[in-house]
C-alpha positions as a Markdown table, in Angstrom:
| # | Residue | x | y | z |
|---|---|---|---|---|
| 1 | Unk | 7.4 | 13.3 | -3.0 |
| 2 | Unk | 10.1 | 12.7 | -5.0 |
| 3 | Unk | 11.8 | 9.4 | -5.5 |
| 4 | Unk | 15.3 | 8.8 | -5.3 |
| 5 | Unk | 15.8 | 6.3 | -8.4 |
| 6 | Unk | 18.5 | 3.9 | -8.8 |
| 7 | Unk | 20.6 | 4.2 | -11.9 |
| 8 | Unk | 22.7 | 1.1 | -11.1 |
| 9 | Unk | 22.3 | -1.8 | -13.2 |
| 10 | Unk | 22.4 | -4.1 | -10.0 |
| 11 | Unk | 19.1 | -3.9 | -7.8 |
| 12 | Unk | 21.9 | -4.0 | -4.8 |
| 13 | Unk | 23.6 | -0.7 | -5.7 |
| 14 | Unk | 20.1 | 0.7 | -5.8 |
| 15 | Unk | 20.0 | 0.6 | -1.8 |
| 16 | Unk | 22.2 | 3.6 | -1.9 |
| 17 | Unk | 19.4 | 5.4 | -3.2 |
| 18 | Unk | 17.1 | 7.8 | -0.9 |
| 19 | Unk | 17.7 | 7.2 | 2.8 |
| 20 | Unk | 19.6 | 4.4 | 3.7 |
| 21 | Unk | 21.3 | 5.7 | 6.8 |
| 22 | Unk | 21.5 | 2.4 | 9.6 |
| 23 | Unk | 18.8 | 3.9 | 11.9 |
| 24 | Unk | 16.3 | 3.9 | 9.2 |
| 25 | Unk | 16.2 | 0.1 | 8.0 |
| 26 | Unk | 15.7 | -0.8 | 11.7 |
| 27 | Unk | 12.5 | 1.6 | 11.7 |
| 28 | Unk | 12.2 | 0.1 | 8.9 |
| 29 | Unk | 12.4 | -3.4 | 10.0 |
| 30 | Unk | 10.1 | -2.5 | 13.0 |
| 31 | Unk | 7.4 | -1.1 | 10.6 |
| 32 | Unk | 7.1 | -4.3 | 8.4 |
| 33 | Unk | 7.1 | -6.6 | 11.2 |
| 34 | Unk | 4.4 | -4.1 | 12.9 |
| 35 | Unk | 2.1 | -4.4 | 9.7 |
| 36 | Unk | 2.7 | -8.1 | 9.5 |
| 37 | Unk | 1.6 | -8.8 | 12.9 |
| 38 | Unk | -1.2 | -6.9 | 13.3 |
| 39 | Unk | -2.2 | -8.1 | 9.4 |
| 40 | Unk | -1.8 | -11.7 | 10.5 |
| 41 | Unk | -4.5 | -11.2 | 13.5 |
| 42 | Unk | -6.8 | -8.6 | 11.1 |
| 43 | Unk | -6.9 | -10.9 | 8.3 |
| 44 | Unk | -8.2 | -14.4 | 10.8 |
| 45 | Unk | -10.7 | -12.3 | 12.0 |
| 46 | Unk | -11.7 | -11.2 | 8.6 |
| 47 | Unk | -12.0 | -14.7 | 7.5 |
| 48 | Unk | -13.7 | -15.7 | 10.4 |
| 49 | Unk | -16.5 | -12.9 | 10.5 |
| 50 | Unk | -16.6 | -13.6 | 6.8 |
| 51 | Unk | -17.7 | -16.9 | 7.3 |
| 52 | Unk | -20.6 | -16.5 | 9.7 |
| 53 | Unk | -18.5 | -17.2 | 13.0 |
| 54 | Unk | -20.2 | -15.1 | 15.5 |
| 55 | Unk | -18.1 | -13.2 | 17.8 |
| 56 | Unk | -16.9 | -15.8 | 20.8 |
| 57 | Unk | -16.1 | -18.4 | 17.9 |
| 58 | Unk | -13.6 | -15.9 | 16.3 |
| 59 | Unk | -12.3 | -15.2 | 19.5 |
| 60 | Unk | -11.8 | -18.6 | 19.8 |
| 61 | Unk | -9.6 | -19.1 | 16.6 |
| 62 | Unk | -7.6 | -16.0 | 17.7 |
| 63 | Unk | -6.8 | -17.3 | 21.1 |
| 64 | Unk | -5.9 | -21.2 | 20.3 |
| 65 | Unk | -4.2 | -20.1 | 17.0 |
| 66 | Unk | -5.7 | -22.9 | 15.5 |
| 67 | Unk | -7.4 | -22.2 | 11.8 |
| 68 | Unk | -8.2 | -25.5 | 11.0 |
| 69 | Unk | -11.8 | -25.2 | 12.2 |
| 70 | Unk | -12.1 | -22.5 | 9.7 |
| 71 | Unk | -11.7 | -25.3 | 6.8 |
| 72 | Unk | -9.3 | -25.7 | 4.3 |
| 73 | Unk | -10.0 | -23.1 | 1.9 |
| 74 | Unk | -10.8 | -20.3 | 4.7 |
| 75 | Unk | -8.0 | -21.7 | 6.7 |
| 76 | Unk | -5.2 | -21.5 | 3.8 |
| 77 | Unk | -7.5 | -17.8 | 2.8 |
| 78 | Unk | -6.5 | -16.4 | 6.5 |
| 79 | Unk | -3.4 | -17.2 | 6.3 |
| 80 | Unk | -2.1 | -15.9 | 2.9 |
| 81 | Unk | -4.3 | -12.5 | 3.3 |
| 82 | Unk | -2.0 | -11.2 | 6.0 |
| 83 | Unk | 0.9 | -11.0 | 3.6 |
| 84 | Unk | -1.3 | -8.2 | 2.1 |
| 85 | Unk | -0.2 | -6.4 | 5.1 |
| 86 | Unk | 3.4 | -7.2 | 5.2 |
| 87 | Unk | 3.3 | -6.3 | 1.5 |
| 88 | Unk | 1.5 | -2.7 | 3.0 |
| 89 | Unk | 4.6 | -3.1 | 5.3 |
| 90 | Unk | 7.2 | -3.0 | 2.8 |
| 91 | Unk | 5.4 | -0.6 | 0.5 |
| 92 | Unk | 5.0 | 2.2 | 3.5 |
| 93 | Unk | 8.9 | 1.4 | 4.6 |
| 94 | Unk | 10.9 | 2.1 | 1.2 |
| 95 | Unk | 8.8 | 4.7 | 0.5 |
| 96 | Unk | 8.1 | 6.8 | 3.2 |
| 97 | Unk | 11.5 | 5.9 | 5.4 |
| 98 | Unk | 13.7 | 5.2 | 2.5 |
| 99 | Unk | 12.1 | 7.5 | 0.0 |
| 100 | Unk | 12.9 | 5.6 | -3.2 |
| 101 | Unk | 11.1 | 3.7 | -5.4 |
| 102 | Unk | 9.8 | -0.1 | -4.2 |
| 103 | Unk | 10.6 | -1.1 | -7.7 |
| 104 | Unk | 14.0 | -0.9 | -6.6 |
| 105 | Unk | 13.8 | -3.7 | -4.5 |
| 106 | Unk | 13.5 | -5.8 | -8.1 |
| 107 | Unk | 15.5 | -4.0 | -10.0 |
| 108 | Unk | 17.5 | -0.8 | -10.5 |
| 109 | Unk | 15.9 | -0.2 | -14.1 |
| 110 | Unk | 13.2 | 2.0 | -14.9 |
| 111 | Unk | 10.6 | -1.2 | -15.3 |
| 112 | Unk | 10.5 | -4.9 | -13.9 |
| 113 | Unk | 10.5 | -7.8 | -16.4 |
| 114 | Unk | 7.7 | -9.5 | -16.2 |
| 115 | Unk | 8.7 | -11.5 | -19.0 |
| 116 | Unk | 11.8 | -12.4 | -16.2 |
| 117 | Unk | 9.6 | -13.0 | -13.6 |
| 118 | Unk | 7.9 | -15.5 | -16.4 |
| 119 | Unk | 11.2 | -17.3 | -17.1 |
| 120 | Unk | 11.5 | -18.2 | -13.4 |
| 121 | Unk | 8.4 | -19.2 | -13.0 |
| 122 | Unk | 8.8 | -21.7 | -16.2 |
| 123 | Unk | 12.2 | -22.7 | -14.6 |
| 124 | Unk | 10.6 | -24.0 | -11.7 |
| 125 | Unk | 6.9 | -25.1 | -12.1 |
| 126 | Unk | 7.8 | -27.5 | -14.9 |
| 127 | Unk | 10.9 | -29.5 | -13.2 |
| 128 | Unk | 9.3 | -29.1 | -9.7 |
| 129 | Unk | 6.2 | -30.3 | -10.8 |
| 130 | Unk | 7.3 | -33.3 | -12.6 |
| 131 | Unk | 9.5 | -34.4 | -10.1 |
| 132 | Unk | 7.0 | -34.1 | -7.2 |
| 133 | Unk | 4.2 | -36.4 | -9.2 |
| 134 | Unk | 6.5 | -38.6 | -10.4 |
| 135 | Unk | 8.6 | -39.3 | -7.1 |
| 136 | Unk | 5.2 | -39.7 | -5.4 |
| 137 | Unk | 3.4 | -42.2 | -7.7 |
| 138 | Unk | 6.8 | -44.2 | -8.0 |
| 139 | Unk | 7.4 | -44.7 | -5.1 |
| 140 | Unk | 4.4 | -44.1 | -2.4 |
| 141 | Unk | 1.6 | -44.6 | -5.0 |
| 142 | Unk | -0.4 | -45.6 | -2.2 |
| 143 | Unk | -0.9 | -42.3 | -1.0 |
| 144 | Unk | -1.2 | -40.7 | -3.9 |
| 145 | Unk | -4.4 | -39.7 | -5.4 |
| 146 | Unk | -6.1 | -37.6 | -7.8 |
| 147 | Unk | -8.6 | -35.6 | -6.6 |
| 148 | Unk | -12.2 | -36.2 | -6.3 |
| 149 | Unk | -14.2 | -32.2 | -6.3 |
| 150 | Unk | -12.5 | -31.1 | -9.5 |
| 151 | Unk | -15.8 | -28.6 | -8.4 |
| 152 | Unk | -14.3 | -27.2 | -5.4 |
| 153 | Unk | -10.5 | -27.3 | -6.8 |
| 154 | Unk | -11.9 | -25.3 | -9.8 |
| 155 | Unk | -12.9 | -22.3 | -7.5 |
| 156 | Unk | -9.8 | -22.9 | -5.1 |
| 157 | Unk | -7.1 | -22.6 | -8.0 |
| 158 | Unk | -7.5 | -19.3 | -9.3 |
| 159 | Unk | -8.2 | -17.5 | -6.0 |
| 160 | Unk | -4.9 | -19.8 | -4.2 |
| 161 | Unk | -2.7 | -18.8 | -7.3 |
| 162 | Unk | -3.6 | -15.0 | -6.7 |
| 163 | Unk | -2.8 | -15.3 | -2.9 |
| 164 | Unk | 0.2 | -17.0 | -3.5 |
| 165 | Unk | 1.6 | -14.9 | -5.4 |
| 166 | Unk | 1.4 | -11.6 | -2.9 |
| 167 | Unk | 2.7 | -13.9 | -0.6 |
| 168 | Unk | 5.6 | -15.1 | -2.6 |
| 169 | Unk | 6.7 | -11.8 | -3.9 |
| 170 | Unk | 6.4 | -10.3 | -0.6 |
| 171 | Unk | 8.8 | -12.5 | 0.9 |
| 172 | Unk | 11.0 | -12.0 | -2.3 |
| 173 | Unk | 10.8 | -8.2 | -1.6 |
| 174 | Unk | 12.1 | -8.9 | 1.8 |
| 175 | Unk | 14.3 | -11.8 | 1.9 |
| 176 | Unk | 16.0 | -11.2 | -1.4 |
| 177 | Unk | 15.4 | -7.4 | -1.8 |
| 178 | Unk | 15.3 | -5.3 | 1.0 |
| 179 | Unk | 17.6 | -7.9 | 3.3 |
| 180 | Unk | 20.2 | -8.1 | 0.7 |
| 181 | Unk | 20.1 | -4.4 | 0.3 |
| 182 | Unk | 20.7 | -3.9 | 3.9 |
| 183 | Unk | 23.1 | -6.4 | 4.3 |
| 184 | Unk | 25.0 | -4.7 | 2.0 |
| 185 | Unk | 25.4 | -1.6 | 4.0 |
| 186 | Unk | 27.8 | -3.8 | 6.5 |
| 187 | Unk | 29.2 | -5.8 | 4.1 |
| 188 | Unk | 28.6 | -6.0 | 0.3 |
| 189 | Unk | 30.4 | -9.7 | 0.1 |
| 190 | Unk | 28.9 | -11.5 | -2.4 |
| 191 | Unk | 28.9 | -15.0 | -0.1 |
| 192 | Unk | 27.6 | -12.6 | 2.5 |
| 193 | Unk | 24.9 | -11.6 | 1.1 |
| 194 | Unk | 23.9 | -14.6 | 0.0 |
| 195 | Unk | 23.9 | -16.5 | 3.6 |
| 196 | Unk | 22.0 | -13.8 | 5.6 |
| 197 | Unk | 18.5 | -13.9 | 3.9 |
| 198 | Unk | 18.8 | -17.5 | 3.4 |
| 199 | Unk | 19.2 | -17.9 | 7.1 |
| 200 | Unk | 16.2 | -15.6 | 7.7 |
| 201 | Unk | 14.3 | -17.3 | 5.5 |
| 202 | Unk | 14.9 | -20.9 | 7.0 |
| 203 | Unk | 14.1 | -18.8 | 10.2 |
| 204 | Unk | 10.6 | -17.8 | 9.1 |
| 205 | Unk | 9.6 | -21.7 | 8.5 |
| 206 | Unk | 10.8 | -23.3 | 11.5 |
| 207 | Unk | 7.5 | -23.3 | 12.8 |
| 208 | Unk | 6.2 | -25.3 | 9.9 |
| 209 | Unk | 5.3 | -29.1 | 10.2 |
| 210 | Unk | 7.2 | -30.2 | 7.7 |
| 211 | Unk | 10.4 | -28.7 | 9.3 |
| 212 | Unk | 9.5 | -30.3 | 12.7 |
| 213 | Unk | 8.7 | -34.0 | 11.2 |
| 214 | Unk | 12.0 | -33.8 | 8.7 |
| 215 | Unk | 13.8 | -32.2 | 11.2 |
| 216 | Unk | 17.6 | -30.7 | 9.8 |
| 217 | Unk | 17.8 | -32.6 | 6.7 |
| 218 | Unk | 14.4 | -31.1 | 5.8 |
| 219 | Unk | 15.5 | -27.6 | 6.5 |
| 220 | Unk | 18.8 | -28.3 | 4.7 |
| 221 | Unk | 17.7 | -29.0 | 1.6 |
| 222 | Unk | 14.5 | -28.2 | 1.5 |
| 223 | Unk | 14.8 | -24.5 | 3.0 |
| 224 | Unk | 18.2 | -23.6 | 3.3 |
| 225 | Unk | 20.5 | -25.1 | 0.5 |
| 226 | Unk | 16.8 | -25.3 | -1.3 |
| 227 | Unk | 15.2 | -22.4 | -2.4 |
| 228 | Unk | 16.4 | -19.7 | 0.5 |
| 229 | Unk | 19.8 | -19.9 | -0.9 |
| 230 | Unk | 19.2 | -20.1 | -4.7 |
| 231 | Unk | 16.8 | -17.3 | -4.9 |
| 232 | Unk | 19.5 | -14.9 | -3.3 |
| 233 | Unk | 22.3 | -16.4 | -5.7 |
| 234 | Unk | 20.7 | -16.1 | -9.0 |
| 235 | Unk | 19.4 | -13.0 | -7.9 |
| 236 | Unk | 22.7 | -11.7 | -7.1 |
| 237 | Unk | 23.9 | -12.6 | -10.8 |
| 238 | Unk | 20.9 | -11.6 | -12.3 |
| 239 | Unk | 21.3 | -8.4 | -11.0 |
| 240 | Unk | 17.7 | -8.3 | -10.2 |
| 241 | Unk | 15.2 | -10.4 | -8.1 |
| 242 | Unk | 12.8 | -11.4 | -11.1 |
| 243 | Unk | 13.9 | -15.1 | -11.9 |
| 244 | Unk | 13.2 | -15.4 | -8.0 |
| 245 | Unk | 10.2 | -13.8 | -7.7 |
| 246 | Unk | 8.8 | -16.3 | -10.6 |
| 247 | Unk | 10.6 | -19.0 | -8.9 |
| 248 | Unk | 9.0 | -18.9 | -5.5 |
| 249 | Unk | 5.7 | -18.2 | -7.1 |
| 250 | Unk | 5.8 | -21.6 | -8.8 |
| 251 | Unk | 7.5 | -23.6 | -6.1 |
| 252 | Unk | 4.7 | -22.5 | -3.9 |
| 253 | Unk | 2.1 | -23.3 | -6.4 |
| 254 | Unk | 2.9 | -26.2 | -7.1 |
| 255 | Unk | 3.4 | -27.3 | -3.4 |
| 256 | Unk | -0.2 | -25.7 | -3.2 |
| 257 | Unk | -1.6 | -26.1 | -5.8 |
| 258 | Unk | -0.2 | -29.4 | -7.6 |
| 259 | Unk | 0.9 | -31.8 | -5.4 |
| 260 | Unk | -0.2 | -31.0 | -1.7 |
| 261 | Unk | 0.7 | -33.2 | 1.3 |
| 262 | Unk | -2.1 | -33.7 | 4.4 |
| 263 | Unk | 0.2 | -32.5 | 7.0 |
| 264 | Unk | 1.5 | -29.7 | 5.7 |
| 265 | Unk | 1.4 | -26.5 | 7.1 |
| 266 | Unk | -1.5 | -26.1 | 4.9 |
| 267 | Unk | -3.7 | -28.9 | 3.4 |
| 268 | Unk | -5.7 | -27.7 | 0.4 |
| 269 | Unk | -8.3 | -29.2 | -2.3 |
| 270 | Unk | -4.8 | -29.3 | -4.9 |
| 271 | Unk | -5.4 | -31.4 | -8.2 |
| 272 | Unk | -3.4 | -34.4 | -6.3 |
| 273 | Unk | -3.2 | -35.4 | -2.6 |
| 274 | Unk | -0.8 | -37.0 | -0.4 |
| 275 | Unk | -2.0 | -38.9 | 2.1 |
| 276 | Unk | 0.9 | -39.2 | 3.9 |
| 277 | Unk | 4.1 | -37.0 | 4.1 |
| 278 | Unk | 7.1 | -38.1 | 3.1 |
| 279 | Unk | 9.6 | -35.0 | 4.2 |
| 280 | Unk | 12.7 | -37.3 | 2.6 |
| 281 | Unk | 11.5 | -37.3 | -0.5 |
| 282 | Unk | 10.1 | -33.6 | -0.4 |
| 283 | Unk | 13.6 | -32.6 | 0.5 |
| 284 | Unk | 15.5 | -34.7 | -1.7 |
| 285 | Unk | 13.3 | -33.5 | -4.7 |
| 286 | Unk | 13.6 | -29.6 | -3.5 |
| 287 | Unk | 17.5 | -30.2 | -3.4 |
| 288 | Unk | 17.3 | -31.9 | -7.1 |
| 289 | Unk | 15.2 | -29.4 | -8.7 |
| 290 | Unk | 17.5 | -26.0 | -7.7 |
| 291 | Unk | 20.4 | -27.1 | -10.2 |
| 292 | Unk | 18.0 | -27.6 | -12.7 |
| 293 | Unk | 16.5 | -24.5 | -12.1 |
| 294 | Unk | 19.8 | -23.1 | -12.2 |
| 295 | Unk | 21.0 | -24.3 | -15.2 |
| 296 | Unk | 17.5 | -23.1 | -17.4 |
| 297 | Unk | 18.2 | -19.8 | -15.4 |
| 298 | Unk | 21.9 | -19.3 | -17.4 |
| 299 | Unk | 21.7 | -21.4 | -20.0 |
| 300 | Unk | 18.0 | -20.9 | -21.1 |
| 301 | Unk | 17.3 | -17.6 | -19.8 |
| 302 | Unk | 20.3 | -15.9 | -19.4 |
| 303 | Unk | 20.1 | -12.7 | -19.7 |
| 304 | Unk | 22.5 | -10.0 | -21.7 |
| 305 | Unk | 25.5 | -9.0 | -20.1 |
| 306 | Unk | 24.7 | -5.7 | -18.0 |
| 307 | Unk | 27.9 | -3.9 | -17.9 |
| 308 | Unk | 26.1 | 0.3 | -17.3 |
| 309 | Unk | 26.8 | 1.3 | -14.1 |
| 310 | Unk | 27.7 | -2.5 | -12.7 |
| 311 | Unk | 31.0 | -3.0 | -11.3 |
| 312 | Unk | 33.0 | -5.5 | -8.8 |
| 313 | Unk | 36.7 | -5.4 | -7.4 |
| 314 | Unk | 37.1 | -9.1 | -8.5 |
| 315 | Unk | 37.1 | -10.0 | -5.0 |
| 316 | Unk | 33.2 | -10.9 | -5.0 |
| 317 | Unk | 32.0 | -7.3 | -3.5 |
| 318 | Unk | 30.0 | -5.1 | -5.1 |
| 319 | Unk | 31.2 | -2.0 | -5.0 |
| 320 | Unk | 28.6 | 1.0 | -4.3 |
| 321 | Unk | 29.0 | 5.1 | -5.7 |
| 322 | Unk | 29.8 | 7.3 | -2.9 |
| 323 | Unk | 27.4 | 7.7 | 0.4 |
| 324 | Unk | 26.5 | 11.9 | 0.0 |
């Protein structure tokens, strides 16, 4: 099959590549969401089985939807391996319905940066991290411990860093690549296609605890005007989603990984603990670090001027070649 490639210089012009009729993103859309929720099920029971839970205790942690008997690791394994499938998802939807490359959901070049995907990644982990410890020992150091298995964080770090990264870049690939791209089939606003994803994305985490115990301000800052809404911008300048890709990767690694509350959506053996959640300060330090991330992103890591194929009307649209 032959792959309808994107010769645009902005990863949004590339949607006009392949099939991109309306009927097909909502197949599509139905596809991924298919593969995600069957993947989500799949991968508990995988876990579970993998474990030595015989068959009525999986059935159990299917039917109460509670993994937390499965223990930390296993718990926080089952629940990142089902992004393999909504990566499947995404992978079987631009290809097959779209029929383009999935590497246009990064960029409309013929390779991704990784040394871009790098950058964000240093953008984030470094002030993210600093400001999580430090907040946290200033201010609660009661709660705030180093831990005590460096043994079982050891084995935990490589294998969580692995998982969070499909299940970083898959939401990237969806929330800031193929959302944005079919956004702008309705409307290629700039502003526009900056608020839809982010909205989705606040949408996906609603269910978390940390959004129930902060409640708005949490998902403000720490969702919306946070992360969901500065991965689409800079993306949107960059003219590709690679400084966002390595952005979520290290925000969620270092929420993970680095510094990880008990009460989280998931607690895990990081390098330092929290005994006690403090979703004021999370989303005060999430709505601190995005201008600094911002600012290494253009100042630091700006990349050249792309002017090949990239145009706008001044009016903040991007304006696509022809539909044919």
């Amino acid at each position: 099959m032959a792959f309808a490639e994107g010769k645009e210089s902005h990863f949004v012009e590339a949607a006009r590549g392949g099939g991109h009729r309306w009927w097909r993103y909502l197949v599509g859309l139905a596809v991924i969401i298919s593969f995600y929720v069957v993947g989500a099920g799949a991968a508990t029971m995988f876990i579970a089985s993998a474990i030595g839970g015989r068959g009525e205790e999986v059935g159990i942690f299917l039917g109460q939807g509670d993994l937390s008997a499965l223990g930390p690791v296993s718990e926080f394994a089952a629940l990142m391996l089902s992004n393999v499938f909504f990566l499947a998802g995404i992978l079987v939807t631009v290809t097959l319905i779209h029929r383009r490359h999935p590497r246009t959901l990064v960029t409309a070049r013929e390779r991704v940066s990784w040394r871009r995907i790098g950058h964000g990644f240093v953008a984030i982990f470094v002030p993210w991290s600093l400001i999580l410890v430090l907040g946290q020992y200033l201010l609660y150091p009661e709660t705030f411990a180093f831990t005590s298995d460096l043994a079982t964080f050891a084995l935990f770090a490589p294998v969580a860093l692995v998982l969070i990264a499909i299940q970083t870049t898959t939401e990237e690939l969806f929330c800031r690549g193929y959302l944005v791209q079919a956004t702008s089939l309705i409307w290629a606003n700039r502003v526009f296609l900056a608020l839809v994803p982010a909205v989705v994305f606040a949408l996906l985490h609603l269910g978390n605890p940390e959004a129930e115990a902060g409640g708005w301000l949490t998902m403000v800052l720490f969702y919306f005007l946070g992360p969901g809404l500065a991965w689409t911008i800079v993306s949107l300048v960059d003219g590709t989603t690679e400084l966002a890709i390595g952005a979520h990767f290290a925000f969620n690694a270092v929420y993970f990984v680095v510094v990880n509350p008990i009460g989280g959506v998931i607690t895990t053996p990081a390098l330092f603990t929290v005994s006690e959640y403090h979703s004021t300060l999370y989303a005060l330090s999430a709505a601190s670090v995005i201008p600094v991330f911002l600012a290494i992103s253009y100042v630091v890591f700006r990349r050249e001027p792309r002017r090949i194929g990239s145009r706008s009307n001044g009016n903040g649209r991007i304006d696509h070649p022809v539909d044919v």
